[in-house]
N, C-alpha and C positions, 0 to 999 in steps of 0.2 A: 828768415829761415828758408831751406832749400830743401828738398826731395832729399840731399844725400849726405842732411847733419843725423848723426845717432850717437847714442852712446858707447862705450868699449864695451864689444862680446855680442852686442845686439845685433840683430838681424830684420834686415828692413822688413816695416809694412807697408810700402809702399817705395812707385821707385817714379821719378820721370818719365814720360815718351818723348818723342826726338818734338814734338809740338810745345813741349815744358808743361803739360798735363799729367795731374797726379792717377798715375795707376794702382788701384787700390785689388793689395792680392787674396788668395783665395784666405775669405772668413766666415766661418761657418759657423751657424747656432743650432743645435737641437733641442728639442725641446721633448722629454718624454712620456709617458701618461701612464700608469697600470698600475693593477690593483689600488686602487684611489691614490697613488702617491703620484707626485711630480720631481721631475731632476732637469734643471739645465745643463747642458755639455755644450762649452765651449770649445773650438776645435781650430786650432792656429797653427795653420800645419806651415812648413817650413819654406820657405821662398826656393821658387825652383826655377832653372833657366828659363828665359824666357820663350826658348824652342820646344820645351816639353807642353805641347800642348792638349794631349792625352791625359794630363793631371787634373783641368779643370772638367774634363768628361767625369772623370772618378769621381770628382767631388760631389758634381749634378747628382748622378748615378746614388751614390752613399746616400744624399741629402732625401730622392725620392724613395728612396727603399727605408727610412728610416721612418718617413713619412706614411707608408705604409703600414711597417707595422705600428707604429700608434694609432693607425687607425685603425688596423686588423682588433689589437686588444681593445681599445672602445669600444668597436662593435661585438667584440665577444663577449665584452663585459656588459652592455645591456642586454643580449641576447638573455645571457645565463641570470641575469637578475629576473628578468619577463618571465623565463623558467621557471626560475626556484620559489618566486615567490608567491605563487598561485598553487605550487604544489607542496607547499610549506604551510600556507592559508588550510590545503583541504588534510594533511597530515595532521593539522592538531586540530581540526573539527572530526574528523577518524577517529580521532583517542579519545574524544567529550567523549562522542555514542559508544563506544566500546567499554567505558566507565557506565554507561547507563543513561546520559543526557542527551536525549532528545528533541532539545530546543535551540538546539547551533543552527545557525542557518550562513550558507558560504553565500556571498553576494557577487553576485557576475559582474563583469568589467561593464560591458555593453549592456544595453538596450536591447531585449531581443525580438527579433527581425529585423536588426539592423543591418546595413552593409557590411560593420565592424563586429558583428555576432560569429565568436569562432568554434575552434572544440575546446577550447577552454569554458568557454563559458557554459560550451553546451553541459559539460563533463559537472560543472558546478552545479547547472541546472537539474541535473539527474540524481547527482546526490542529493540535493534538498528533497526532490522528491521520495526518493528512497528512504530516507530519514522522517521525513511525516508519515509513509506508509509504517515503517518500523514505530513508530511514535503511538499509533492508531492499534497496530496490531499488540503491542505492549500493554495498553489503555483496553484494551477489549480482552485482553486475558485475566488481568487484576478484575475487572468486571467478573469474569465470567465465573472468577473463582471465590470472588464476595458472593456473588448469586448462587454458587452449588452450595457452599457452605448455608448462606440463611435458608435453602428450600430444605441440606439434611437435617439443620437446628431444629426445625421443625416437627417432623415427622415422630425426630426421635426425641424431644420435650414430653412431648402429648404421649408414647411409649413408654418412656420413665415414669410420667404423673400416673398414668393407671395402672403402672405395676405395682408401683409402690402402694397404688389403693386397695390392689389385690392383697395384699399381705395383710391386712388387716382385718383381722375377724370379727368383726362385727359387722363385715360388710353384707349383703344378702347374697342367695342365691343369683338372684334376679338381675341385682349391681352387678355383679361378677362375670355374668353373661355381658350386661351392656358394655363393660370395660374391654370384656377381651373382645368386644366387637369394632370397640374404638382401638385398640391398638393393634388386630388384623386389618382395618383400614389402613391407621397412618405407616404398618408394612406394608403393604401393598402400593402406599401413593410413595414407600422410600423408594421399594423398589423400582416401579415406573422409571423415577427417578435417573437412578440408576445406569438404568438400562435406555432410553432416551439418549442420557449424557455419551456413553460408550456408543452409540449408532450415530448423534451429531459431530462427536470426536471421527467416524471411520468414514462419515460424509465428509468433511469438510478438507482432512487429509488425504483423502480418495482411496482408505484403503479398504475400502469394497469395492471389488473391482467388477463392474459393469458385464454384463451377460446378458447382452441385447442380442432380440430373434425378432421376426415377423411374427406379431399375433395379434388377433381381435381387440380390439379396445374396449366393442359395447358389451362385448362377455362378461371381460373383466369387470366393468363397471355396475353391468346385472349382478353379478357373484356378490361384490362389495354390498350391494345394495341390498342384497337383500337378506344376506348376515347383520343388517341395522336397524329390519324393519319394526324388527318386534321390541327394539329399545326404544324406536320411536311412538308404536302403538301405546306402549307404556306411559309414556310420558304426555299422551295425547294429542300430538303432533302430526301431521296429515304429509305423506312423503311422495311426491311422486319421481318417477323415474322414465325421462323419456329420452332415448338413446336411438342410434341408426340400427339398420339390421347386420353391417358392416362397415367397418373400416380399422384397416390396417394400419398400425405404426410400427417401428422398429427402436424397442426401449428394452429396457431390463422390467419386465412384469413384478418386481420383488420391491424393486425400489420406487415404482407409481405404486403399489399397493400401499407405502406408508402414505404415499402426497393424497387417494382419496378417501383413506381412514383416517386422516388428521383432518382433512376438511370438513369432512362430514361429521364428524365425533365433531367438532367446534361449533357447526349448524345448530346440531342436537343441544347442543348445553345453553346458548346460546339465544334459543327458543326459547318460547313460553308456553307451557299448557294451551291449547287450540291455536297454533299457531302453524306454520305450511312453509315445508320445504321440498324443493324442487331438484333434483339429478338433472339434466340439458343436456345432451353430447351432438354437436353437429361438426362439417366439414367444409370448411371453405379454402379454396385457392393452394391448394396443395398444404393445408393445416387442419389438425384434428381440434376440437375447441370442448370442451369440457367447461360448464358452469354449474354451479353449485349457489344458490339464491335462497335465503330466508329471508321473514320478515320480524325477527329479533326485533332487541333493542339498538341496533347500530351503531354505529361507532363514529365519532369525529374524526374530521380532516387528519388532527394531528396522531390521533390513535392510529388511522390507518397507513400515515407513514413508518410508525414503528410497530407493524402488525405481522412481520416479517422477522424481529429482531430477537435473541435470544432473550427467555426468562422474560416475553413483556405479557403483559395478563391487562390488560383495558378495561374490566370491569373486575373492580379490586373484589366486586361480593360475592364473583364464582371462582377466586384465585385458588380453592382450596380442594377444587374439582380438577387443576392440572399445574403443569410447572414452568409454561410458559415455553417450550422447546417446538410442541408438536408441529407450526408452522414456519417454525426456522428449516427442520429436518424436513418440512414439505418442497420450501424454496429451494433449497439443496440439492433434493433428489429431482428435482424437475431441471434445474441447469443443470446436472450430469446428465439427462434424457435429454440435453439441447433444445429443450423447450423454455419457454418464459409464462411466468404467473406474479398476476393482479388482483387487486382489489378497488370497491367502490363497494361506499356504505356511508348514509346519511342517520343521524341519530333518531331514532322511533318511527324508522321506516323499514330500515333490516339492510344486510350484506348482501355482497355478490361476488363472489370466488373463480378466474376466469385464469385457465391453464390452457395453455396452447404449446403443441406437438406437431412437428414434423408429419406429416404422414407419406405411407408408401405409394405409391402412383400404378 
Protein backbone atom coordinates (compact mmCIF):
# COMPACT_ATOMS: atom_id res chain seq x y z
CA UNK A 1 0.00 0.00 0.00
CA UNK A 2 1.19 3.60 -0.90
CA UNK A 3 0.40 7.09 0.45
CA UNK A 4 -1.50 7.69 -2.96
CA UNK A 5 -3.91 4.43 -3.21
CA UNK A 6 -7.70 5.74 -2.50
CA UNK A 7 -10.85 5.00 -3.48
CA UNK A 8 -13.06 6.98 -6.46
CA UNK A 9 -14.41 10.64 -5.11
CA UNK A 10 -12.25 10.24 -1.90
CA UNK A 11 -9.98 12.64 -0.60
CA UNK A 12 -6.75 11.98 0.97
CA UNK A 13 -5.97 11.64 4.62
CA UNK A 14 -2.77 11.67 4.28
CA UNK A 15 -0.17 12.33 1.63
CA UNK A 16 3.70 11.57 1.38
CA UNK A 17 6.72 13.99 1.90
CA UNK A 18 9.62 13.96 -0.49
CA UNK A 19 11.34 11.58 2.73
CA UNK A 20 8.33 8.94 1.72
CA UNK A 21 7.01 9.83 5.27
CA UNK A 22 3.28 9.73 5.90
CA UNK A 23 1.90 13.32 6.56
CA UNK A 24 -1.07 12.99 8.61
CA UNK A 25 -3.64 16.17 7.83
CA UNK A 26 -5.48 18.35 9.95
CA UNK A 27 -7.99 16.03 12.34
CA UNK A 28 -9.73 17.38 14.89
CA UNK A 29 -11.74 16.03 17.79
CA UNK A 30 -14.02 18.11 20.14
CA UNK A 31 -15.23 17.19 22.74
CA UNK A 32 -18.22 19.27 24.47
CA UNK A 33 -19.63 19.36 28.01
CA UNK A 34 -22.89 21.67 29.17
CA UNK A 35 -25.66 21.35 30.95
CA UNK A 36 -24.71 17.73 32.09
CA UNK A 37 -24.71 16.45 28.37
CA UNK A 38 -21.81 15.40 26.34
CA UNK A 39 -21.32 15.46 22.21
CA UNK A 40 -18.37 14.35 20.17
CA UNK A 41 -17.76 16.55 17.02
CA UNK A 42 -15.68 15.18 14.61
CA UNK A 43 -14.08 17.70 12.36
CA UNK A 44 -12.38 16.37 8.88
CA UNK A 45 -11.88 19.32 7.20
CA UNK A 46 -10.86 18.99 3.62
CA UNK A 47 -7.10 18.61 2.49
CA UNK A 48 -5.74 21.85 1.50
CA UNK A 49 -2.65 22.86 -0.49
CA UNK A 50 0.02 22.26 0.92
CA UNK A 51 1.25 26.24 0.75
CA UNK A 52 -1.77 27.24 2.78
CA UNK A 53 -0.32 27.25 5.83
CA UNK A 54 -2.58 29.76 7.82
CA UNK A 55 -5.14 26.84 7.77
CA UNK A 56 -3.52 24.77 10.51
CA UNK A 57 -3.18 28.23 12.60
CA UNK A 58 -7.11 28.17 12.25
CA UNK A 59 -7.50 24.89 13.40
CA UNK A 60 -5.03 25.49 16.72
CA UNK A 61 -7.04 28.69 17.09
CA UNK A 62 -10.81 26.88 16.77
CA UNK A 63 -9.55 23.82 18.82
CA UNK A 64 -8.40 26.38 21.95
CA UNK A 65 -11.35 28.55 21.79
CA UNK A 66 -13.46 25.47 21.80
CA UNK A 67 -11.56 24.44 24.75
CA UNK A 68 -12.33 27.34 26.44
CA UNK A 69 -15.57 27.42 26.27
CA UNK A 70 -16.12 24.01 27.75
CA UNK A 71 -14.33 25.10 30.33
CA UNK A 72 -16.00 28.55 30.69
CA UNK A 73 -19.53 26.23 30.98
CA UNK A 74 -17.81 23.82 33.62
CA UNK A 75 -16.85 26.48 35.63
CA UNK A 76 -20.20 28.27 35.47
CA UNK A 77 -21.94 25.30 35.87
CA UNK A 78 -20.32 24.54 39.30
CA UNK A 79 -20.27 28.03 40.12
CA UNK A 80 -24.19 28.17 39.81
CA UNK A 81 -24.78 24.80 41.45
CA UNK A 82 -22.30 26.09 44.95
CA UNK A 83 -25.03 28.97 44.46
CA UNK A 84 -28.22 27.62 44.13
CA UNK A 85 -27.86 25.02 46.42
CA UNK A 86 -27.20 26.59 49.64
CA UNK A 87 -29.86 29.11 48.72
CA UNK A 88 -32.28 26.39 47.92
CA UNK A 89 -31.06 24.51 51.39
CA UNK A 90 -32.22 27.95 53.35
CA UNK A 91 -35.50 28.62 50.80
CA UNK A 92 -37.20 25.62 52.10
CA UNK A 93 -36.09 25.95 55.77
CA UNK A 94 -37.83 29.82 55.10
CA UNK A 95 -41.03 28.16 54.34
CA UNK A 96 -40.73 25.22 57.43
CA UNK A 97 -40.83 28.53 59.91
CA UNK A 98 -43.12 30.51 57.95
CA UNK A 99 -45.67 27.43 58.20
CA UNK A 100 -44.79 27.55 61.97
CA UNK A 101 -41.72 24.98 62.38
CA UNK A 102 -39.14 25.87 64.46
CA UNK A 103 -37.07 23.09 64.57
CA UNK A 104 -35.25 23.14 60.92
CA UNK A 105 -31.85 23.74 61.40
CA UNK A 106 -29.58 24.77 58.05
CA UNK A 107 -26.07 23.03 58.57
CA UNK A 108 -22.93 25.14 57.52
CA UNK A 109 -20.54 23.60 55.02
CA UNK A 110 -17.41 24.51 57.19
CA UNK A 111 -16.20 24.29 60.53
CA UNK A 112 -16.57 27.57 62.01
CA UNK A 113 -13.41 29.42 62.41
CA UNK A 114 -12.22 27.76 59.86
CA UNK A 115 -9.96 28.98 56.91
CA UNK A 116 -12.92 27.66 54.70
CA UNK A 117 -15.74 29.57 56.98
CA UNK A 118 -17.49 31.84 54.46
CA UNK A 119 -20.65 34.18 54.15
CA UNK A 120 -22.43 31.44 53.37
CA UNK A 121 -21.98 29.69 56.17
CA UNK A 122 -21.97 32.78 58.22
CA UNK A 123 -25.61 33.55 56.64
CA UNK A 124 -26.65 29.91 57.75
CA UNK A 125 -25.34 30.50 60.95
CA UNK A 126 -27.47 33.46 61.54
CA UNK A 127 -30.45 32.09 60.51
CA UNK A 128 -30.24 29.15 62.89
CA UNK A 129 -29.86 31.63 65.38
CA UNK A 130 -32.76 33.65 64.39
CA UNK A 131 -34.82 30.68 64.34
CA UNK A 132 -34.10 29.45 68.00
CA UNK A 133 -34.72 33.10 69.06
CA UNK A 134 -38.21 32.93 67.02
CA UNK A 135 -38.58 29.25 68.57
CA UNK A 136 -38.08 30.76 72.38
CA UNK A 137 -39.92 33.82 71.81
CA UNK A 138 -43.08 31.48 70.24
CA UNK A 139 -42.57 29.10 73.35
CA UNK A 140 -42.74 32.13 75.93
CA UNK A 141 -45.82 33.50 74.44
CA UNK A 142 -48.01 30.23 74.55
CA UNK A 143 -46.45 30.26 78.21
CA UNK A 144 -47.50 33.42 78.79
CA UNK A 145 -50.99 33.02 77.58
CA UNK A 146 -51.57 29.38 79.52
CA UNK A 147 -50.29 31.55 82.55
CA UNK A 148 -52.85 34.75 82.09
CA UNK A 149 -55.60 32.57 81.46
CA UNK A 150 -55.00 29.96 84.69
CA UNK A 151 -54.39 33.38 87.03
CA UNK A 152 -58.13 34.93 85.31
CA UNK A 153 -59.54 31.11 85.90
CA UNK A 154 -59.15 31.88 89.10
CA UNK A 155 -60.01 34.91 90.47
CA UNK A 156 -63.21 34.48 88.46
CA UNK A 157 -64.03 30.66 89.84
CA UNK A 158 -63.96 31.95 93.51
CA UNK A 159 -66.49 35.27 91.88
CA UNK A 160 -68.92 32.90 90.51
CA UNK A 161 -68.92 30.36 93.55
CA UNK A 162 -69.86 33.22 95.92
CA UNK A 163 -72.20 34.72 93.82
CA UNK A 164 -74.14 32.10 93.17
CA UNK A 165 -74.01 31.58 97.21
CA UNK A 166 -75.40 35.02 97.35
CA UNK A 167 -78.57 34.07 95.79
CA UNK A 168 -79.58 31.84 98.19
CA UNK A 169 -81.60 32.82 100.87
CA UNK A 170 -80.96 31.15 103.48
CA UNK A 171 -77.69 32.31 103.55
CA UNK A 172 -77.10 34.91 106.76
CA UNK A 173 -76.55 38.22 106.98
CA UNK A 174 -73.23 37.67 108.32
CA UNK A 175 -72.24 34.79 105.14
CA UNK A 176 -73.20 37.48 102.79
CA UNK A 177 -70.83 40.11 104.16
CA UNK A 178 -67.91 37.28 104.25
CA UNK A 179 -68.78 36.43 100.56
CA UNK A 180 -68.88 39.68 99.15
CA UNK A 181 -65.72 40.19 100.88
CA UNK A 182 -64.32 37.19 99.17
CA UNK A 183 -65.30 38.27 95.82
CA UNK A 184 -64.18 42.20 96.44
CA UNK A 185 -60.91 40.40 96.90
CA UNK A 186 -60.60 37.99 93.99
CA UNK A 187 -61.76 41.59 92.03
CA UNK A 188 -59.22 43.25 93.19
CA UNK A 189 -56.26 40.29 92.69
CA UNK A 190 -58.19 40.10 88.83
CA UNK A 191 -57.68 43.45 88.46
CA UNK A 192 -53.91 43.70 89.66
CA UNK A 193 -53.91 41.37 87.26
CA UNK A 194 -54.90 43.06 84.84
CA UNK A 195 -53.26 45.79 84.93
CA UNK A 196 -49.55 44.32 85.78
CA UNK A 197 -50.26 42.27 82.33
CA UNK A 198 -50.97 45.79 80.35
CA UNK A 199 -47.60 47.53 82.19
CA UNK A 200 -45.29 44.23 81.35
CA UNK A 201 -46.84 44.20 77.86
CA UNK A 202 -45.80 48.36 77.42
CA UNK A 203 -42.32 47.26 79.31
CA UNK A 204 -41.15 44.79 77.36
CA UNK A 205 -42.37 46.46 73.89
CA UNK A 206 -41.09 49.86 75.10
CA UNK A 207 -44.12 51.48 74.72
CA UNK A 208 -43.67 53.67 77.58
CA UNK A 209 -41.59 55.82 76.58
CA UNK A 210 -38.80 56.70 79.18
CA UNK A 211 -38.67 60.38 80.76
CA UNK A 212 -35.46 60.48 82.29
CA UNK A 213 -34.28 63.74 84.48
CA UNK A 214 -31.63 64.22 87.17
CA UNK A 215 -33.11 63.56 90.62
CA UNK A 216 -32.49 62.41 94.08
CA UNK A 217 -32.58 58.81 94.42
CA UNK A 218 -32.41 58.68 98.41
CA UNK A 219 -35.72 60.99 98.28
CA UNK A 220 -37.41 58.79 96.30
CA UNK A 221 -36.36 55.87 98.16
CA UNK A 222 -37.45 57.69 101.75
CA UNK A 223 -40.98 58.66 99.98
CA UNK A 224 -41.37 54.70 98.88
CA UNK A 225 -40.46 53.78 102.33
CA UNK A 226 -42.25 55.16 104.14
CA UNK A 227 -45.77 54.74 102.31
CA UNK A 228 -44.79 50.94 103.59
CA UNK A 229 -44.13 51.42 106.81
CA UNK A 230 -47.19 51.12 108.42
CA UNK A 231 -48.04 47.74 106.29
CA UNK A 232 -44.98 46.64 107.78
CA UNK A 233 -45.70 47.78 111.46
CA UNK A 234 -48.85 45.81 110.86
CA UNK A 235 -47.48 42.75 110.10
CA UNK A 236 -44.81 43.07 112.76
CA UNK A 237 -41.84 43.31 110.91
CA UNK A 238 -39.08 45.80 111.94
CA UNK A 239 -37.88 48.00 108.55
CA UNK A 240 -35.16 49.89 108.54
CA UNK A 241 -34.20 52.47 105.85
CA UNK A 242 -30.76 53.62 105.60
CA UNK A 243 -30.01 55.66 102.46
CA UNK A 244 -27.15 58.76 101.60
CA UNK A 245 -28.22 62.24 102.03
CA UNK A 246 -27.64 62.45 98.24
CA UNK A 247 -27.02 61.06 95.06
CA UNK A 248 -28.05 61.73 91.79
CA UNK A 249 -29.16 59.47 88.78
CA UNK A 250 -30.60 60.04 85.57
CA UNK A 251 -33.79 57.46 85.09
CA UNK A 252 -37.34 57.97 84.61
CA UNK A 253 -38.62 58.42 88.49
CA UNK A 254 -42.17 56.51 87.40
CA UNK A 255 -40.55 53.44 86.05
CA UNK A 256 -37.98 52.85 89.38
CA UNK A 257 -41.02 53.66 91.36
CA UNK A 258 -42.58 50.15 90.18
CA UNK A 259 -38.79 48.24 90.66
CA UNK A 260 -38.85 49.55 94.62
CA UNK A 261 -42.64 48.78 95.25
CA UNK A 262 -42.33 45.38 93.83
CA UNK A 263 -39.23 44.78 95.75
CA UNK A 264 -40.19 45.69 98.81
CA UNK A 265 -43.97 44.55 98.55
CA UNK A 266 -42.15 40.80 97.96
CA UNK A 267 -39.85 41.64 101.26
CA UNK A 268 -43.14 42.27 103.21
CA UNK A 269 -44.89 39.03 102.03
CA UNK A 270 -42.16 37.28 102.29
CA UNK A 271 -41.41 38.02 105.96
CA UNK A 272 -42.57 36.53 108.80
CA UNK A 273 -44.18 38.21 111.87
CA UNK A 274 -40.80 39.63 113.94
CA UNK A 275 -38.79 39.31 111.35
CA UNK A 276 -36.36 42.70 109.70
CA UNK A 277 -36.06 44.11 106.64
CA UNK A 278 -33.53 46.41 105.75
CA UNK A 279 -33.68 49.65 102.63
CA UNK A 280 -29.39 50.14 101.88
CA UNK A 281 -28.69 52.87 99.27
CA UNK A 282 -25.03 53.51 98.74
CA UNK A 283 -22.44 54.73 95.96
CA UNK A 284 -19.61 53.22 94.59
CA UNK A 285 -17.44 53.99 91.48
CA UNK A 286 -19.60 55.99 89.47
CA UNK A 287 -22.90 53.43 90.50
CA UNK A 288 -25.74 54.10 92.69
CA UNK A 289 -26.37 50.54 94.52
CA UNK A 290 -29.79 50.06 96.12
CA UNK A 291 -30.28 46.75 98.38
CA UNK A 292 -33.07 45.49 99.83
CA UNK A 293 -32.28 42.47 102.38
CA UNK A 294 -34.78 40.25 104.52
CA UNK A 295 -34.36 37.44 106.54
CA UNK A 296 -37.59 35.32 105.06
CA UNK A 297 -37.77 32.02 104.31
CA UNK A 298 -35.28 32.21 101.21
CA UNK A 299 -35.35 30.64 98.28
CA UNK A 300 -33.09 27.89 96.46
CA UNK A 301 -30.40 28.24 93.89
CA UNK A 302 -32.97 27.09 91.40
CA UNK A 303 -35.82 29.45 92.56
CA UNK A 304 -33.65 32.16 92.28
CA UNK A 305 -32.62 31.65 88.77
CA UNK A 306 -36.18 31.85 87.71
CA UNK A 307 -36.99 34.77 90.32
CA UNK A 308 -36.91 37.14 87.54
CA UNK A 309 -39.35 35.19 85.09
CA UNK A 310 -42.92 35.86 84.38
CA UNK A 311 -45.81 34.25 86.57
CA UNK A 312 -43.00 32.42 88.81
CA UNK A 313 -44.22 32.42 92.48
CA UNK A 314 -41.34 30.02 94.56
CA UNK A 315 -43.44 29.61 97.46
CA UNK A 316 -46.62 27.98 96.14
CA UNK A 317 -48.42 28.88 99.99
CA UNK A 318 -48.32 32.90 99.19
CA UNK A 319 -49.09 32.34 95.39
CA UNK A 320 -52.62 33.72 96.21
CA UNK A 321 -51.07 37.16 97.57
CA UNK A 322 -49.73 38.00 93.81
CA UNK A 323 -49.47 36.72 90.27
CA UNK A 324 -46.10 36.35 89.80
CA UNK A 325 -45.28 39.51 87.34
CA UNK A 326 -44.15 42.13 89.97
CA UNK A 327 -40.40 41.18 89.57
CA UNK A 328 -40.40 40.51 85.95
CA UNK A 329 -41.91 44.37 85.57
CA UNK A 330 -39.11 45.23 88.13
CA UNK A 331 -36.20 43.61 85.84
CA UNK A 332 -37.71 45.50 82.93
CA UNK A 333 -37.98 48.73 84.23
CA UNK A 334 -34.41 48.59 85.55
CA UNK A 335 -32.69 47.65 82.08
CA UNK A 336 -34.70 50.43 80.45
CA UNK A 337 -32.94 52.74 83.36
CA UNK A 338 -29.56 50.89 82.02
CA UNK A 339 -29.13 49.48 85.27
CA UNK A 340 -28.78 45.80 86.21
CA UNK A 341 -30.49 43.72 89.09
CA UNK A 342 -29.61 40.49 91.20
CA UNK A 343 -30.30 38.34 93.52
CA UNK A 344 -28.88 36.02 96.37
CA UNK A 345 -30.82 34.09 98.81
CA UNK A 346 -30.09 30.92 100.80
CA UNK A 347 -33.22 28.82 102.10
CA UNK A 348 -34.16 29.85 106.04
CA UNK A 349 -31.82 32.55 105.99
CA UNK A 350 -33.62 35.33 103.76
CA UNK A 351 -33.05 37.41 100.41
CA UNK A 352 -31.16 40.11 99.15
CA UNK A 353 -32.32 42.39 96.19
CA UNK A 354 -29.21 44.32 94.70
CA UNK A 355 -30.06 47.07 91.77
CA UNK A 356 -27.46 49.06 90.42
CA UNK A 357 -27.74 52.45 88.50
CA UNK A 358 -25.62 54.68 86.61
CA UNK A 359 -25.10 57.68 88.67
CA UNK A 360 -24.51 61.33 87.66
CA UNK A 361 -20.94 62.57 88.54
Amino acid sequence: MNGESRGRGEEPRWTPDVSGRVVLRSFVVFVLAAAGQTSLIVWLPRLWPEGNRWYLAVVILAYWLVLAVVFSALIGRQIRERLERPMRELSEAAGSVARGDFSVYVAPRHVEGSSAWDATDQMFADFNTMVAELGGIETMKSDFVANVSHEIKNPLAIIETHAKALRRKTVSDERRIAYAGVIADASARLNRLVTNTLKLNKLESQTIVAEAVDYDLPRQLTDTAAMLVDMFDRKGIAFDCDVEERATIHADPGLLDIVWSNILGNALKYTEPGGHVTLRQTSDAGAVIVEVSDDGCGMSADEVAHMFDKFYQGDTARAAEGNGLGMAMAKRAVELSHGAISARSRRGVGTTVTVTLPAVC
